[in-house]
C-alpha positions as a printed Julia matrix, in Angstrom:
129×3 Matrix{Float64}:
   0.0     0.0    0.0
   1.09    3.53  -0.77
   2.19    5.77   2.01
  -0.45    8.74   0.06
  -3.57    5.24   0.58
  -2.02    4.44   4.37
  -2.3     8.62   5.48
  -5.75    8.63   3.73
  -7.26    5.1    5.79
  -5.66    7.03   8.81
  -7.23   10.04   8.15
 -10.81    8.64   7.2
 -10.53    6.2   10.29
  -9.75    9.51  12.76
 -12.57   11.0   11.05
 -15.51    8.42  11.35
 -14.06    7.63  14.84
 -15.08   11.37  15.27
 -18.87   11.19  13.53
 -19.48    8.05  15.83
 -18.42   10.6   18.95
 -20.27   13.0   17.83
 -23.43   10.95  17.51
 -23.08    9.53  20.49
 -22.91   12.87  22.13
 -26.56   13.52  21.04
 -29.26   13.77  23.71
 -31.37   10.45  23.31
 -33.97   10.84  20.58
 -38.17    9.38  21.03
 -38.03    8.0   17.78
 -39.63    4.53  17.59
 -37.41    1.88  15.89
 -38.92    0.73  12.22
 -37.78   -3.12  13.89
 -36.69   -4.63  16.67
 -33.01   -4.55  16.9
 -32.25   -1.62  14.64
 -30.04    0.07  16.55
 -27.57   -2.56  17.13
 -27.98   -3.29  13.44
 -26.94    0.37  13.28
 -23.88   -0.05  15.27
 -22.46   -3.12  13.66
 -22.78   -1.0    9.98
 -20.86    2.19  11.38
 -18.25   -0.04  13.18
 -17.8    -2.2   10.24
 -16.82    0.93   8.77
 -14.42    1.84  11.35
 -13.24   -1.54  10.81
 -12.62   -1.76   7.94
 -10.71    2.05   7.91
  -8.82    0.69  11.2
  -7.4    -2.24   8.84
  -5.89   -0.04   6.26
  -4.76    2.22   8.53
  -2.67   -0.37  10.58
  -1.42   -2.27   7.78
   1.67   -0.83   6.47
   2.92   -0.38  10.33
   1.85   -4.09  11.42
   4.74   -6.53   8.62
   4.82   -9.47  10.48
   2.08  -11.47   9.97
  -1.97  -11.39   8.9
  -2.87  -12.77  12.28
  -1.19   -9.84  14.35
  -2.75   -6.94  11.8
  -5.87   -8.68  12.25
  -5.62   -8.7   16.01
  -4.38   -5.45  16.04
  -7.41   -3.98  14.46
  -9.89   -5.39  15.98
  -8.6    -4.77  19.09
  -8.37   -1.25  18.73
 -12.02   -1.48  17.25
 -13.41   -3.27  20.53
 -11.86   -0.44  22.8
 -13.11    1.98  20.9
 -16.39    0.26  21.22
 -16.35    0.05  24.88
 -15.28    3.78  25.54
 -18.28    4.8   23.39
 -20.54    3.51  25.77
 -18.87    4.64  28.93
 -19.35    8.39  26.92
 -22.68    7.41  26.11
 -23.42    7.18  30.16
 -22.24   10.77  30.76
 -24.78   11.92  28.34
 -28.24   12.73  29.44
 -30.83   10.56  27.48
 -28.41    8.03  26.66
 -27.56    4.43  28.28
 -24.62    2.48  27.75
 -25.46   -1.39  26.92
 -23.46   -4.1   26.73
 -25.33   -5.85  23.66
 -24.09   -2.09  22.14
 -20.72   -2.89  22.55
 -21.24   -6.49  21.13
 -22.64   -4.98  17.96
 -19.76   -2.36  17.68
 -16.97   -5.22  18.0
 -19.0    -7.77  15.66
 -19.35   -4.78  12.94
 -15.91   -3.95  13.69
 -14.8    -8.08  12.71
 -16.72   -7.41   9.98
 -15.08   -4.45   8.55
 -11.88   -6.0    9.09
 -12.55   -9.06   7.42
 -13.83   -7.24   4.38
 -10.56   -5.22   4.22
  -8.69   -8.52   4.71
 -10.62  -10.05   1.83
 -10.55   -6.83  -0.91
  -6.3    -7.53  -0.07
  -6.7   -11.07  -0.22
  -8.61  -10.42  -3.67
  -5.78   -7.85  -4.96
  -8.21   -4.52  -5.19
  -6.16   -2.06  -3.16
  -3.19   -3.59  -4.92
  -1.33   -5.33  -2.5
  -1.28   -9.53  -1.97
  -1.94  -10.59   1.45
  -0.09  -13.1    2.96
C-alpha cells in the first residue's frame, strides 16, 4: 500500500471515529425503531466501517504477519467500542449497553474481514499473505 492510501485510511478512520463521537454525544432521541433490533444493526454497519478504515490504517505499520494486523485492528475497534458507551453514560438521554458494545466489535470483525478479503482479492493492490 502507498504511504499517500495508508495517510488517507488514517485520516478517514480519525474521522468516522469522530462522527461516531459525535453521535453519540446527542441527547437520546423518542423515535420509535422501524424493527426490533435496529439500533444494534446500526452499530455493527458504522463499526464495520471503522473496521474496515482501522485495517488499512494499521497495515503498512503491522509486517509481520496477517494474524497480528488482524488482532491489532480489531482490538483497537473493541476499545473503541467500549469507551463509546462509557461516553454514552455521561450523556443525558443516553444508556450504555453491553449488547451495544457487542454490535460495535462484531461490525468492527466485519469491517476487518472485508478489508482482509478486498487484499486477499488484490483490489487495493497489494497480496496478502
Amino acid at each position: 500500500m502507498s504511504p499517500a492510501l495508508r495517510t488517507l485510511f488514517i485520516a478517514m478512520a480519525i474521522g468516522w471515529a469522530t462522527v461516531i463521537y459525535v453521535l453519540s454525544s446527542q441527547t437520546g432521541l423518542d423515535v420509535p425503531p422501524l424493527f426490533p433490533g435496529e439500533d444494534k444493526l446500526l452499530h455493527a454497519l458504522v463499526f464495520a466501517i471503522l473496521g474496515f478504515l482501522v485495517a488499512g490504517a494499521l497495515l503498512p505499520a503491522v509486517h509481520q504477519t496477517r494474524k497480528r494486523h488482524i488482532v491489532m485492528a480489531i482490538g483497537l475497534i473493541a476499545a473503541y467500542g467500549m469507551l463509546d458507551e462509557v461516553h454514552q453514560h455521561f450523556v443525558p438521554g443516553r444508556m450504555p449497553e453491553v449488547l451495544d458494545v457487542l454490535a460495535d466489535i462484531s461490525g468492527g470483525i466485519l469491517g476487518v474481514w472485508l478489508f482482509t478479503r478486498s487484499l486477499h482479492n488484490g483490489w487495493l493492490g497489494r497480496s496478502y499473505r
